[in-house]
PDB file of N, CA, C and O in Angstrom:
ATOM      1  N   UNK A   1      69.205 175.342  42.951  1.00  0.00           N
ATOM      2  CA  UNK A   1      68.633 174.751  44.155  1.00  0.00           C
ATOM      3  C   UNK A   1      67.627 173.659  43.802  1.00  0.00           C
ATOM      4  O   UNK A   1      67.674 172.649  44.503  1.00  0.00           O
ATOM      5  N   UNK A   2      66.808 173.704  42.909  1.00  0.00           N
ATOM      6  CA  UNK A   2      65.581 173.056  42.287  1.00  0.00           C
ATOM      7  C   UNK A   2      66.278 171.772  41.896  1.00  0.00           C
ATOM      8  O   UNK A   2      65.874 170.643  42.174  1.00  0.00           O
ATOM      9  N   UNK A   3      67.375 172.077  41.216  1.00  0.00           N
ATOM     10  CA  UNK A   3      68.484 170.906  40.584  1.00  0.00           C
ATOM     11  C   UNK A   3      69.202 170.125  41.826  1.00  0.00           C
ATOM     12  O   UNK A   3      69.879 169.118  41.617  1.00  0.00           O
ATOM     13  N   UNK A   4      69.038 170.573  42.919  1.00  0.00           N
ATOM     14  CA  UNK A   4      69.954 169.625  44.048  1.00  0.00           C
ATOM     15  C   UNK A   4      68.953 169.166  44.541  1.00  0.00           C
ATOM     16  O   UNK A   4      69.078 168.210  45.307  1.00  0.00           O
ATOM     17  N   UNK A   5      67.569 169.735  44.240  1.00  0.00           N
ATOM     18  CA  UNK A   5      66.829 168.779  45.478  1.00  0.00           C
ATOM     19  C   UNK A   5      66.253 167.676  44.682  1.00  0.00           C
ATOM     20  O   UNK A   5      65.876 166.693  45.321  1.00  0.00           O
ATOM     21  N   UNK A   6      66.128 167.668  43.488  1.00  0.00           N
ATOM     22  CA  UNK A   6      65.392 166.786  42.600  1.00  0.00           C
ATOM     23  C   UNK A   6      66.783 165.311  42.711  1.00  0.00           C
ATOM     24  O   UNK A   6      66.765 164.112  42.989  1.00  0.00           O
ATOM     25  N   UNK A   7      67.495 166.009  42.435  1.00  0.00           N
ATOM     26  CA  UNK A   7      69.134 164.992  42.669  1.00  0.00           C
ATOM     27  C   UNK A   7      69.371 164.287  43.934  1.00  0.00           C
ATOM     28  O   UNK A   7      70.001 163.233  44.026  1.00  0.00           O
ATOM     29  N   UNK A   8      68.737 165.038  45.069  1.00  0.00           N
ATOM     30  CA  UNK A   8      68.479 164.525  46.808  1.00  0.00           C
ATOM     31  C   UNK A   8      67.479 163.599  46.562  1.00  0.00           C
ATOM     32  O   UNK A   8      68.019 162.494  46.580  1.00  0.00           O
ATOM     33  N   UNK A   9      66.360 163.497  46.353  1.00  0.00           N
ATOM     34  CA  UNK A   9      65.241 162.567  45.583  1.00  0.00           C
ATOM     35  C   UNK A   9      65.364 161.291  45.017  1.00  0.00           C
ATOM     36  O   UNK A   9      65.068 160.201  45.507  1.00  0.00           O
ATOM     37  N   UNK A  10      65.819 161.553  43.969  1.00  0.00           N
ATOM     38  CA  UNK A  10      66.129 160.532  42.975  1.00  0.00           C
ATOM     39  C   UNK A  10      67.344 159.466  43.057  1.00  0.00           C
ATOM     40  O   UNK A  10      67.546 158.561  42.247  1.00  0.00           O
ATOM     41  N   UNK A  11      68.297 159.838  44.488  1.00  0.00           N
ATOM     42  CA  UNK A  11      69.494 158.969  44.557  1.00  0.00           C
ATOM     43  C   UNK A  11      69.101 157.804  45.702  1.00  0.00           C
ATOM     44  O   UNK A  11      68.657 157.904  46.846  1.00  0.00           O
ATOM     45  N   UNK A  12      69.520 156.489  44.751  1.00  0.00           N
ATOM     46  CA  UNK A  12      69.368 155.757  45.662  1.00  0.00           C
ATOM     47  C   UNK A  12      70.766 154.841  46.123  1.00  0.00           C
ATOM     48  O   UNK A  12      70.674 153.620  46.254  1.00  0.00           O
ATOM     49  N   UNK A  13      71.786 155.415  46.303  1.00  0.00           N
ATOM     50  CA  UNK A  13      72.691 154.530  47.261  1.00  0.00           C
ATOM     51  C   UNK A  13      72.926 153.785  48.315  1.00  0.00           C
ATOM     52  O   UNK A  13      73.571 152.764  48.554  1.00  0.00           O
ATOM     53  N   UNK A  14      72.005 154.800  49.114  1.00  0.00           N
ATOM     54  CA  UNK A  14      72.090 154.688  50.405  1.00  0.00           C
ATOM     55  C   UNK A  14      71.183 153.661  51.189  1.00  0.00           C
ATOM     56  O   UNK A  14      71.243 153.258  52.350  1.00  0.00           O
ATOM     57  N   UNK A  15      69.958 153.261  49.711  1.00  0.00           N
ATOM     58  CA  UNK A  15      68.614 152.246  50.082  1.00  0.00           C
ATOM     59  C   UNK A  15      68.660 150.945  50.694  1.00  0.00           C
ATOM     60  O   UNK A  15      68.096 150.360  51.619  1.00  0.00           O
ATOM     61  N   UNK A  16      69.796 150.645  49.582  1.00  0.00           N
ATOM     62  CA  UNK A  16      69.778 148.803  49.843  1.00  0.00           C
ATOM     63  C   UNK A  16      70.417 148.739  51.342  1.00  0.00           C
ATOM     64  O   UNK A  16      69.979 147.928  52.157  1.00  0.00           O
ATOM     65  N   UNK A  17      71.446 149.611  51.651  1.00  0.00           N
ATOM     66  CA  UNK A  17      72.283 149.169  53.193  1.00  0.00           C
ATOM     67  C   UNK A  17      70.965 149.637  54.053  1.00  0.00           C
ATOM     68  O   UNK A  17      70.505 148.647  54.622  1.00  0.00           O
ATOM     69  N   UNK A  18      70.245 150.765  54.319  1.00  0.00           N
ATOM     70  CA  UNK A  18      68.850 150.853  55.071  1.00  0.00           C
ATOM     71  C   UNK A  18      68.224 149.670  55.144  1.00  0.00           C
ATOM     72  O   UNK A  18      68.063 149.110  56.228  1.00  0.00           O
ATOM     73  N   UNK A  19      67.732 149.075  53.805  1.00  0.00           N
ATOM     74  CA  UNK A  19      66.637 147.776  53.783  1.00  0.00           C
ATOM     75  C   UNK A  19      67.505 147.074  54.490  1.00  0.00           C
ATOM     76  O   UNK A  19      67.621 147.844  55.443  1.00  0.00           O
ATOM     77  N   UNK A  20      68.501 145.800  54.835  1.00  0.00           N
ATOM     78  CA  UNK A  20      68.986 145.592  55.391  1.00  0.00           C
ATOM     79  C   UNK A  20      69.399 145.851  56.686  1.00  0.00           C
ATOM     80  O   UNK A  20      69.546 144.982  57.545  1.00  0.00           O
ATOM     81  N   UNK A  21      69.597 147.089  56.844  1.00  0.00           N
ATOM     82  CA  UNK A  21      69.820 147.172  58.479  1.00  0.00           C
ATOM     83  C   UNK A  21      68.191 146.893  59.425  1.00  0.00           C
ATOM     84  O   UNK A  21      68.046 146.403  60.544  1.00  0.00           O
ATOM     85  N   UNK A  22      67.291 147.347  58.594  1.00  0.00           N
ATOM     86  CA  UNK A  22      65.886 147.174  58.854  1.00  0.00           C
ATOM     87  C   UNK A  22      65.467 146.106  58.792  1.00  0.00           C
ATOM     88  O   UNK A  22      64.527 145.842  59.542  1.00  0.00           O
ATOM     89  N   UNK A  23      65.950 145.125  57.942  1.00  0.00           N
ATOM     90  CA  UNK A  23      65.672 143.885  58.290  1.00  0.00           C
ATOM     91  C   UNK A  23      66.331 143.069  59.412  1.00  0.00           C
ATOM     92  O   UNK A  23      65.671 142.365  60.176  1.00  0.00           O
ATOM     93  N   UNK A  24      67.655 143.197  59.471  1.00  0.00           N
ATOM     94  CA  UNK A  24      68.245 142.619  60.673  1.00  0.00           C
ATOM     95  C   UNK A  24      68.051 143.058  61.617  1.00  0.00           C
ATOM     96  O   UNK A  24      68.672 142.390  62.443  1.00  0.00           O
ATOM     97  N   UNK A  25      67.322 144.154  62.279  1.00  0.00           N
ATOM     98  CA  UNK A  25      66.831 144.613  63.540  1.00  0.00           C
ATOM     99  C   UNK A  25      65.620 143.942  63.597  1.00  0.00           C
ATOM    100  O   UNK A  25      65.254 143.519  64.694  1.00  0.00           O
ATOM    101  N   UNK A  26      64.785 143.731  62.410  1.00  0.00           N
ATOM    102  CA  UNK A  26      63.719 142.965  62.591  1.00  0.00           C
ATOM    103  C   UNK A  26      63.630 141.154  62.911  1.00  0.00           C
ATOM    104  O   UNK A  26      62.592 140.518  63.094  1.00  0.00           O
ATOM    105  N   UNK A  27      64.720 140.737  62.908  1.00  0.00           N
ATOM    106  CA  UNK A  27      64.848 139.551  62.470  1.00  0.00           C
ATOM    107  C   UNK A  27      65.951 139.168  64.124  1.00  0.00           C
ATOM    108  O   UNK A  27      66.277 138.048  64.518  1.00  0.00           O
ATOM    109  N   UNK A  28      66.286 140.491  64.759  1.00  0.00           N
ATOM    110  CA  UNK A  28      66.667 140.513  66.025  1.00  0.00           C
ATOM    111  C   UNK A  28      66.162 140.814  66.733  1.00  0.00           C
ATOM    112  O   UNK A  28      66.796 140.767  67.787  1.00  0.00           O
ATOM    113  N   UNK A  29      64.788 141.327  66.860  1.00  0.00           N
ATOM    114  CA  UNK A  29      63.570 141.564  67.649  1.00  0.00           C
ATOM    115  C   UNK A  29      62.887 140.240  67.900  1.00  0.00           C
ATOM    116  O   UNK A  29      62.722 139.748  69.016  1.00  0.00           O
ATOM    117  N   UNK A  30      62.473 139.666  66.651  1.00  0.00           N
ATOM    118  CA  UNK A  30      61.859 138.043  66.655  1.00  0.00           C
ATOM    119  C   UNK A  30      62.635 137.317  67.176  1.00  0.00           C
ATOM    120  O   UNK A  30      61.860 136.437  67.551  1.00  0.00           O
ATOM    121  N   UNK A  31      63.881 136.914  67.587  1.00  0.00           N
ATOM    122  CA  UNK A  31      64.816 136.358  67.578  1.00  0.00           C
ATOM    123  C   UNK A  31      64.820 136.663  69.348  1.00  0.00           C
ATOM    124  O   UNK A  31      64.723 135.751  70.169  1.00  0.00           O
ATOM    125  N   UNK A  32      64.935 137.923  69.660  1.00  0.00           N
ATOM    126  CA  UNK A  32      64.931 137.904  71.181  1.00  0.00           C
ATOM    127  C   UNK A  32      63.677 137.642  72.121  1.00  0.00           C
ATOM    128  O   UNK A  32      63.569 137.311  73.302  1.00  0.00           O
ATOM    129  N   UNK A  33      62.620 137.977  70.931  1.00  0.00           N
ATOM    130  CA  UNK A  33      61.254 137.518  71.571  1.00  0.00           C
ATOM    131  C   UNK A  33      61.207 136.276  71.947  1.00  0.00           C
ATOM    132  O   UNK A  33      60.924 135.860  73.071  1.00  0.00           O
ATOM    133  N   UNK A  34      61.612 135.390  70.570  1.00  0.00           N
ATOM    134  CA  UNK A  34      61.469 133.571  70.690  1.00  0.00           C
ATOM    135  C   UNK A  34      61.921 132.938  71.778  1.00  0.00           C
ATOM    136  O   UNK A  34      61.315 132.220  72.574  1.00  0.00           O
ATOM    137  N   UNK A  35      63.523 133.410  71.724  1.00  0.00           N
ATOM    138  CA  UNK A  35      64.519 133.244  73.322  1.00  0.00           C
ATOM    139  C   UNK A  35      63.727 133.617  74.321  1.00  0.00           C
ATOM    140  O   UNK A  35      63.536 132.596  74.981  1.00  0.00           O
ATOM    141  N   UNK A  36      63.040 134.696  74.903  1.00  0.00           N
ATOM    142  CA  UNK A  36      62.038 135.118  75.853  1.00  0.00           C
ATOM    143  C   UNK A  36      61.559 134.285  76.521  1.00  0.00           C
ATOM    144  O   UNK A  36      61.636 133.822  77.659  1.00  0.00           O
ATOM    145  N   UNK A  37      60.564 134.051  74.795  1.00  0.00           N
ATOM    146  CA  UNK A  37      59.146 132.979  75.150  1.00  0.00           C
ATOM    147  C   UNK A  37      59.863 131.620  75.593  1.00  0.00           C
ATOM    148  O   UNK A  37      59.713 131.123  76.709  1.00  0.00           O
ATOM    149  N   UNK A  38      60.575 131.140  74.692  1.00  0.00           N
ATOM    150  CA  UNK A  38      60.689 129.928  75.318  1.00  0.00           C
ATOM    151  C   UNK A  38      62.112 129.456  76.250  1.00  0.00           C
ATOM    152  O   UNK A  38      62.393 128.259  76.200  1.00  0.00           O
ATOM    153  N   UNK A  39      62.720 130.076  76.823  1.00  0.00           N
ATOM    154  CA  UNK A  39      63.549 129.822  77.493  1.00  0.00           C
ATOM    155  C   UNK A  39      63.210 129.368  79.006  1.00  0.00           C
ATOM    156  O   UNK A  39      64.230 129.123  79.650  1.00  0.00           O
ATOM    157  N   UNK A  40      62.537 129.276  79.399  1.00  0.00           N
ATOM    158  CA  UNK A  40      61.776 128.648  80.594  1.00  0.00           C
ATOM    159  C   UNK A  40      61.894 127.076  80.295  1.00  0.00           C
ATOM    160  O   UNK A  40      62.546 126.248  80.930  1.00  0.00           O
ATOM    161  N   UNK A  41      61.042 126.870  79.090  1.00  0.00           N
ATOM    162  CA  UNK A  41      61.165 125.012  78.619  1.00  0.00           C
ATOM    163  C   UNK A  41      61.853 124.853  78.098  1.00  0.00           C
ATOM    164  O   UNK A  41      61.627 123.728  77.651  1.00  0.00           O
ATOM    165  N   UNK A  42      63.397 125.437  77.423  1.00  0.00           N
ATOM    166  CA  UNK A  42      64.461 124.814  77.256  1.00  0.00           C
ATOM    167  C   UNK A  42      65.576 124.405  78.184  1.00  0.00           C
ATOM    168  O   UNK A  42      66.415 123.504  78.175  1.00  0.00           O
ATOM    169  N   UNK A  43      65.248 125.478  79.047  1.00  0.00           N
ATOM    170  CA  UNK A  43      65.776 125.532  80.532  1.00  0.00           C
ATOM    171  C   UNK A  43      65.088 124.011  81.363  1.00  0.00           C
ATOM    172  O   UNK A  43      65.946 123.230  81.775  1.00  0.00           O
ATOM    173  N   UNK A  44      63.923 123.704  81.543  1.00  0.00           N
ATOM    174  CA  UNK A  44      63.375 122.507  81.540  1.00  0.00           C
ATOM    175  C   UNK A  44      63.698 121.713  80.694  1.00  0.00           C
ATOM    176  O   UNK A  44      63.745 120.614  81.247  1.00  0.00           O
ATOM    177  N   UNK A  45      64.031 121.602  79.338  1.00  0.00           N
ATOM    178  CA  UNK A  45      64.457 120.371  78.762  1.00  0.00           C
ATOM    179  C   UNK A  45      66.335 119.882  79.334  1.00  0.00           C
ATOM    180  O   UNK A  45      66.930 118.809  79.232  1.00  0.00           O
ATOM    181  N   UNK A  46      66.677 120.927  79.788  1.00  0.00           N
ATOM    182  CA  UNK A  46      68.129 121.070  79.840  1.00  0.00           C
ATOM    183  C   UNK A  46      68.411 120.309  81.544  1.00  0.00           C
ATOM    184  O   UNK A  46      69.312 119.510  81.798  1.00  0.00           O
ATOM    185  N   UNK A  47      67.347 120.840  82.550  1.00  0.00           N
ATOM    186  CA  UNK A  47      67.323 119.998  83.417  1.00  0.00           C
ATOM    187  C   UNK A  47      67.500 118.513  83.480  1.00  0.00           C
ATOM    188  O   UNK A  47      68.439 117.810  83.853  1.00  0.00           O
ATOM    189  N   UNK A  48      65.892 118.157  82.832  1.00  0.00           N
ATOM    190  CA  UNK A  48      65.941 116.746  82.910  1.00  0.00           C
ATOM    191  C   UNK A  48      66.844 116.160  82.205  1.00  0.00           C
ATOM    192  O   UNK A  48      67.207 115.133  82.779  1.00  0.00           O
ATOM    193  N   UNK A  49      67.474 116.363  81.046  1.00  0.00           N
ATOM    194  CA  UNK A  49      68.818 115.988  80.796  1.00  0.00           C
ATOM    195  C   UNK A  49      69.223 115.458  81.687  1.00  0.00           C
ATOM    196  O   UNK A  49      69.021 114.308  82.077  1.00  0.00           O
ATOM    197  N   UNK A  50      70.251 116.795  82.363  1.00  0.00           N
ATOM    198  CA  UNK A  50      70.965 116.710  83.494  1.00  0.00           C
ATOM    199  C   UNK A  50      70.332 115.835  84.728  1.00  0.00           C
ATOM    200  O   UNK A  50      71.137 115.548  85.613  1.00  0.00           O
ATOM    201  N   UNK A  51      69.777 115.647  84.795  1.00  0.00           N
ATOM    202  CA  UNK A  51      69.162 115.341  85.908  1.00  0.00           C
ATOM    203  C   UNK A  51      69.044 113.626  85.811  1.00  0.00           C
ATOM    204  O   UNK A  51      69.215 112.846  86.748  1.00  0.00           O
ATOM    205  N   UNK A  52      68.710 113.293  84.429  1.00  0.00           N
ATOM    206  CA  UNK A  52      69.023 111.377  83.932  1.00  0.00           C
ATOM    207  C   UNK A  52      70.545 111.447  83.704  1.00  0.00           C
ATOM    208  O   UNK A  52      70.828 110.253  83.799  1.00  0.00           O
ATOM    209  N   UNK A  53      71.656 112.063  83.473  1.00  0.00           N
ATOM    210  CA  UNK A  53      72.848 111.845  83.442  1.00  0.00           C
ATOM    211  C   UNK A  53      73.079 111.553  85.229  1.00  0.00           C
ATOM    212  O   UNK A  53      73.734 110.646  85.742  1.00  0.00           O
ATOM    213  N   UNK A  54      72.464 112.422  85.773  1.00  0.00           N
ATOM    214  CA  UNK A  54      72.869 111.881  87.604  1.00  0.00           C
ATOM    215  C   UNK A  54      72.170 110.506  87.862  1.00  0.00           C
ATOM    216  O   UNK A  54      72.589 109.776  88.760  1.00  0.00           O
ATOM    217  N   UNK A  55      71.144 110.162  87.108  1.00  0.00           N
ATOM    218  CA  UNK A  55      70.817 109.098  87.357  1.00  0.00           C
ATOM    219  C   UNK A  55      71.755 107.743  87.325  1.00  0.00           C
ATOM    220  O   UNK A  55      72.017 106.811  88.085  1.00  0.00           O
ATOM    221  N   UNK A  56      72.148 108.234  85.836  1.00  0.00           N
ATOM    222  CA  UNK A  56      72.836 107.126  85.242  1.00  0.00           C
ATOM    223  C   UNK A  56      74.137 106.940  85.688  1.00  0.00           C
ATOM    224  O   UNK A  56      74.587 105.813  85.901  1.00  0.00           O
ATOM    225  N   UNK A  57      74.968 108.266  85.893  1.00  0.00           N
ATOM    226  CA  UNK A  57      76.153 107.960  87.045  1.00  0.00           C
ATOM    227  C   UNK A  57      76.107 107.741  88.201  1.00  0.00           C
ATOM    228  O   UNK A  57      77.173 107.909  88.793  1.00  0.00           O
ATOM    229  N   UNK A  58      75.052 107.339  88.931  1.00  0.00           N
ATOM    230  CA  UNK A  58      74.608 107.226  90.099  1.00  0.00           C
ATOM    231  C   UNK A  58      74.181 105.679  90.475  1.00  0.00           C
ATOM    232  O   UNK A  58      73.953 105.106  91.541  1.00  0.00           O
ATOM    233  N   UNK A  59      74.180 105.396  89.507  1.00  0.00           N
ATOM    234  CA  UNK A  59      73.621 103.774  89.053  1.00  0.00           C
ATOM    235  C   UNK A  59      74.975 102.718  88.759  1.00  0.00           C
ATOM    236  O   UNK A  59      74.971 101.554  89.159  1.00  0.00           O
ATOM    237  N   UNK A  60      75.869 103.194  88.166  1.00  0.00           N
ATOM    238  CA  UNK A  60      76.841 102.274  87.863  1.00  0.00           C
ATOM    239  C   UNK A  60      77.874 101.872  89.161  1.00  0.00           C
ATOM    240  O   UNK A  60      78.781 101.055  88.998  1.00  0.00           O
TER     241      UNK A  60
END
């Protein structure tokens, strides 16, 4: 028993795919925050775009 748990301990296979999944949840947390925060003024940059393309077809 002493011998399986020291062997449960000491194995690391399973580490590197953990670090990784832990990072990409982290890196998809920041990622949905950013979208959050700024999607209001991209949404505003995306307007006025649109909004000088009506100009400009509106003009010719």
């Amino acid at each position: 028993m002493k011998n399986m748990l020291a062997r449960f301990l000491t194995e690391e296979s399973g580490q590197g795919m953990t670090e990784y999944a832990l990072i990409l949840a982290l890196v998809s947390i920041v990622a949905i925050g950013a979208l959050i925060g700024l999607g209001g003024k991209v949404k505003d940059i995306f307007k006025g775009i649109t909004d000088k393309m009506g100009e400009v077809g509106e003009g010719s």
